[in-house]
N, C-alpha and C positions, 0 to 999 in steps of 0.2 A: 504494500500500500504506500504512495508516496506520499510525502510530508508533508505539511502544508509550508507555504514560501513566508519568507521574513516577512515582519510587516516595515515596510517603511520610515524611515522617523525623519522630519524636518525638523530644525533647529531655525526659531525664525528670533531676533535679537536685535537690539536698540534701544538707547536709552528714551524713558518715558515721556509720553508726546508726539514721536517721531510717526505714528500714524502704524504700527504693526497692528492692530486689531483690526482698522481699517481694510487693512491689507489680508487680513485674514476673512474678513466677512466677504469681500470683493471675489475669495477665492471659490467659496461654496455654490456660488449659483452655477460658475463652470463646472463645479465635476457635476454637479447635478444634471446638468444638459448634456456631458458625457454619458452619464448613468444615473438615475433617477435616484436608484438605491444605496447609491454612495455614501459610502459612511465614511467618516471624519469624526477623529476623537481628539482631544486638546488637555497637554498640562499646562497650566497656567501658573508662573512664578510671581506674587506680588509679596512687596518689601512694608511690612506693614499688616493691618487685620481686616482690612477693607477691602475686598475682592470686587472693586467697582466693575473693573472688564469683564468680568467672569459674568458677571448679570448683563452686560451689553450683550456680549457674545449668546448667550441663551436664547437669543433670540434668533440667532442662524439656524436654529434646529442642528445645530452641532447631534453624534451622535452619542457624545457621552463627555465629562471633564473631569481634571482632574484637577485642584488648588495644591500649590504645596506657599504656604503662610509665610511671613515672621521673619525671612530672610533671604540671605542671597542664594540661589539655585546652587551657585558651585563651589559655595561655601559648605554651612552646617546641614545644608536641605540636598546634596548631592545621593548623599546616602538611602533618600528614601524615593530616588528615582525608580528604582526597581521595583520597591510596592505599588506604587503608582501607578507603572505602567501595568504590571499583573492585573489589577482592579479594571482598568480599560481594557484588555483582554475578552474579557467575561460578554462586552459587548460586541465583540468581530468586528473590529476596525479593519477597514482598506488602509489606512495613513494613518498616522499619528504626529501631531504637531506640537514641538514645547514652545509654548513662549515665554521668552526669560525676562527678567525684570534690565533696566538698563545697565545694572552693574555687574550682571554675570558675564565671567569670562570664557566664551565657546568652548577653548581650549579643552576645560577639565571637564566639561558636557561631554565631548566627542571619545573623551576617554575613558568614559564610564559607559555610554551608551556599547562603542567597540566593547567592552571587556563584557557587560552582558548578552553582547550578540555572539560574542565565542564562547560562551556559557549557556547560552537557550538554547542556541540558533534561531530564535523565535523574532529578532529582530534586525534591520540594518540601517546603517547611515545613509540616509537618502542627499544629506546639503546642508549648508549654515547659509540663512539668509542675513544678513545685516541692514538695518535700515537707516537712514539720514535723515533726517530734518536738516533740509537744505537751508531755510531761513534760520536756525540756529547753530547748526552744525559747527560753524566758523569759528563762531562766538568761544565752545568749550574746548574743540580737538585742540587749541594747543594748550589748554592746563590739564587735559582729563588723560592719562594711563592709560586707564582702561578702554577711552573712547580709540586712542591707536590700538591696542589689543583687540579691538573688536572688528577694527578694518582689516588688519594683518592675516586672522584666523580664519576670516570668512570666506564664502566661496561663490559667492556674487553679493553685490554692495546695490540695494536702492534706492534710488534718489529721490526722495517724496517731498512733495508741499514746493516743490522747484518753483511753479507757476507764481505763487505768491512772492516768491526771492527773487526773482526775474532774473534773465542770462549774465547780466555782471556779478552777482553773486554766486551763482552756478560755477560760473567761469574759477572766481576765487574757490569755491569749495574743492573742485578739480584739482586745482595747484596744489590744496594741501591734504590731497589724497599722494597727488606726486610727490610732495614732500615728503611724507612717510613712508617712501618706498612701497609703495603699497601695489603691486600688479595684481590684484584682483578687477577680473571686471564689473562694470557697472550700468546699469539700465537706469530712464526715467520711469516713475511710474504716471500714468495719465489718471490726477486725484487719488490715487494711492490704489490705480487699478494695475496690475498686471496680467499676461496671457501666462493661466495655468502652468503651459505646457513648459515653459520655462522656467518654473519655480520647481516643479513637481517631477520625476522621472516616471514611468512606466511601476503599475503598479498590476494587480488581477481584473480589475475591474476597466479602466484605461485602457488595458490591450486591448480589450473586443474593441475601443473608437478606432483604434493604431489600424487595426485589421477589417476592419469595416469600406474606408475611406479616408484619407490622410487628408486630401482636402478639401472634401467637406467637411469636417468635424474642424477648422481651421477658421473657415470662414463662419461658421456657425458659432464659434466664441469669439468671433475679433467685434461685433458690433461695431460703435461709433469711436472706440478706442483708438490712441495713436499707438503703434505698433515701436517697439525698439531691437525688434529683431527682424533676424529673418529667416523662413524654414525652407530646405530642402525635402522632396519624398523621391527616395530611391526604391525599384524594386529590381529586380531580377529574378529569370528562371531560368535552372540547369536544363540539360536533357539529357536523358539517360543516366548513366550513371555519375556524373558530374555530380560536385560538389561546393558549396559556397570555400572560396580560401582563405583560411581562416586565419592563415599566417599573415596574406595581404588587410586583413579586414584588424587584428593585431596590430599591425603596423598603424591604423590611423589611428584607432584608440591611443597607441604611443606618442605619436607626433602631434595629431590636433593643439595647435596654441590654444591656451585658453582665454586669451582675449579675441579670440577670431571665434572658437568654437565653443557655444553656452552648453550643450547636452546633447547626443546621440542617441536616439531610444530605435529601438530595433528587435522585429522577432524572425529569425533565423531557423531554418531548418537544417539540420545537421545528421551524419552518421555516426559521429561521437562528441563526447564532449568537449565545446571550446576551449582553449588554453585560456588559464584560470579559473575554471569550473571546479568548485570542491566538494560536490556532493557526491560521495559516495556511493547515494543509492541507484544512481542509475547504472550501474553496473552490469554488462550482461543485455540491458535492454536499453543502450544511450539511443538511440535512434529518435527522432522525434524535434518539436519547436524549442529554441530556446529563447529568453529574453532577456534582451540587453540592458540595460543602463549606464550611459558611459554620464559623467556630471564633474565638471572643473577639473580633469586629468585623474578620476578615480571611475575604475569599474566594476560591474557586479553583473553575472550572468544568473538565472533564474531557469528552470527545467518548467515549461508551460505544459501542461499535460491534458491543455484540449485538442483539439484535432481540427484538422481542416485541409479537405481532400484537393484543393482548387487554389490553396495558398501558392504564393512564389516564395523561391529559395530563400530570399530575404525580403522584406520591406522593413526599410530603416525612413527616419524623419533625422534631420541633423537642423540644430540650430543654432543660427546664427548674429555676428553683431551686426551691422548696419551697415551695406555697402560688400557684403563678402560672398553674397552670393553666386556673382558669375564667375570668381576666382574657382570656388569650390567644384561648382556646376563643371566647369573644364577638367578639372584635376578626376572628380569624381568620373565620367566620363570615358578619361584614357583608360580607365580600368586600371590606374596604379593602387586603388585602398577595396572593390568591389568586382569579384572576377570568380569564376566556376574552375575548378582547378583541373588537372588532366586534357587530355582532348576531346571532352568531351561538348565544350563550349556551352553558351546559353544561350535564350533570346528574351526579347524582348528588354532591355536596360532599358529603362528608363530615369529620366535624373530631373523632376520636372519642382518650378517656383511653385509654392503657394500660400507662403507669405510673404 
């Protein structure tokens, strides 16, 4: 009997004000429009006894939460991440999202959530989001520690409430993301919206949109939103015995910059399993979908175990920053990073915009 797949975990962070609830209610009507039945469950870290968010957020029809009180997440309240997340269990999350109070440092998050997921298996790192308050931003990052620790650790940076700051202070917030060394990339959000697909990886629920139509489900959550990315939908079909190469397909997972390339999600058919695959159980019967998730130069392959007789070899989405599309488009193309290995060849490549 196969296991069931990790659940997800996003790490969404910033100090208080910067508009992450926001940002988090903005998220729920797109998976729902993915999948109806979408579940989202939320720990929520506040500094204090007042769980004001926690009552905002109630009103998303979240599917379950969890408060951890009194102090800092990755502090004294670290420890009791793992009960917490147990207790949302109980509800069957597709995702689970912590959001931390402004003074938690991602850091010691990521390395307790890793050390429970090689303890369960029950869980994985999906991302650390970070958010800005662009109109304030300026103002604290050079007294605030922890406000550089929080740019440094993260694994895409926000830009909210920009509109209000207007492009000369934008312009300034940038410089002292440069100044900090800081190569994470960074998006605006439009009012503190963002497209799911770029915050989120590929989860159980998510594939069936992947594999349905890449884009239509694309166009169907971009609405009147301004757009800060941009998606590529790649498919391919072997013939005969041909097989996706998985060494070529390796190779971009390796390379992808990640200021060029936001996430890769992809489900893949294979005769055994991808390089980096650690589950064990498919042993004997690897044959079968696998699913991707590549997100800021880290990846995690998953054993999908629905079927689908009419699927192609692969269809992958790759996303992008603004302007890098037809670089990729070419590259992708030559068949240097997407290609059927042996002589066996493929048809149908396609490498088409749809954001």
């Amino acid at each position: 009997m196969a296991s069931s797949p990790a659940i997800p975990i996003t790490i969404l962070t910033g100090f208080v004000g910067t508009g992450k609830t926001t940002l988090l209610l903005n998220l729920l009507p797109q998976l729902r429009r993915l999948d109806p039945s979408y579940r989202l469950s939320m720990i929520k870290n506040e500094i204090g006894d007042l769980a004001v968010d926690s009552a905002l957020a109630s009103f998303a029809e979240l599917s379950s939460s969890r408060e951890l009180l009194g102090s800092c997440i990755c502090c004294t309240n670290v420890g009791q991440l793992g009960s917490a997340l147990e207790e949302l269990l109980q509800d069957n999350p597709d995702r689970i999202v912590i959001e931390t109070s402004g003074s938690a440092e991602p850091i010691k998050l990521v390395v307790e959530i890793n050390r429970l997921a090689t303890e369960t298996g029950r869980y994985t790192l999906d991302g650390v989001i970070s958010v800005i308050d662009v109109q304030n931003w300026e103002g604290y990052s050079s007294t605030s520690y922890t406000a550089k620790l929080q740019a440094k650790q993260t694994d895409l940076i926000v830009l909210n409430k920009w509109e209000e700051a207007g492009e000369d202070k934008l312009d300034r917030v940038l410089d002292r993301l440069g100044d900090l060394d800081v190569e994470t990339p960074n998006v605006k959000s439009d009012k503190g919206w963002v497209n799911v697909e770029l915050l989120f990886g590929l989860d159980g629920k998510m594939v069936k949109g992947l594999v349905k139509d890449v884009g239509h489900g694309h166009e169907d959550g971009k609405h009147d939103h301004k757009e800060e990315m941009e998606c590529l939908s790649v498919t391919l079909t072997g013939n005969g015995e041909g097989d996706i190469d998985v060494q070529k397909l390796d190779e971009l997972l390796k390379r992808a910059p990640k200021d060029e390339v936001f996430r890769i999600k992809a489900i893949v058919q294979l005769r055994k399993p991808p390089i980096g695959y650690k589950d064990d159980s498919t042993s004997g019967s690897a044959f079968g979908r696998y699913i991707l998730n590549w997100s800021f130069g880290r990846h995690t392959w998953t054993k999908d175990n629905t079927t689908s007789s009419d699927a192609p070899s692969i269809r992958m989405s790759l996303f992008l920053a603004r302007y890098e599309s037809n670089k990729w488009t070419k590259r992708l193309e030559s068949g240097q990073y997407v290609a059927i290995t042996g002589t066996a060849g493929g048809t149908g490549l396609s490498v088409t915009r749809v954001l």
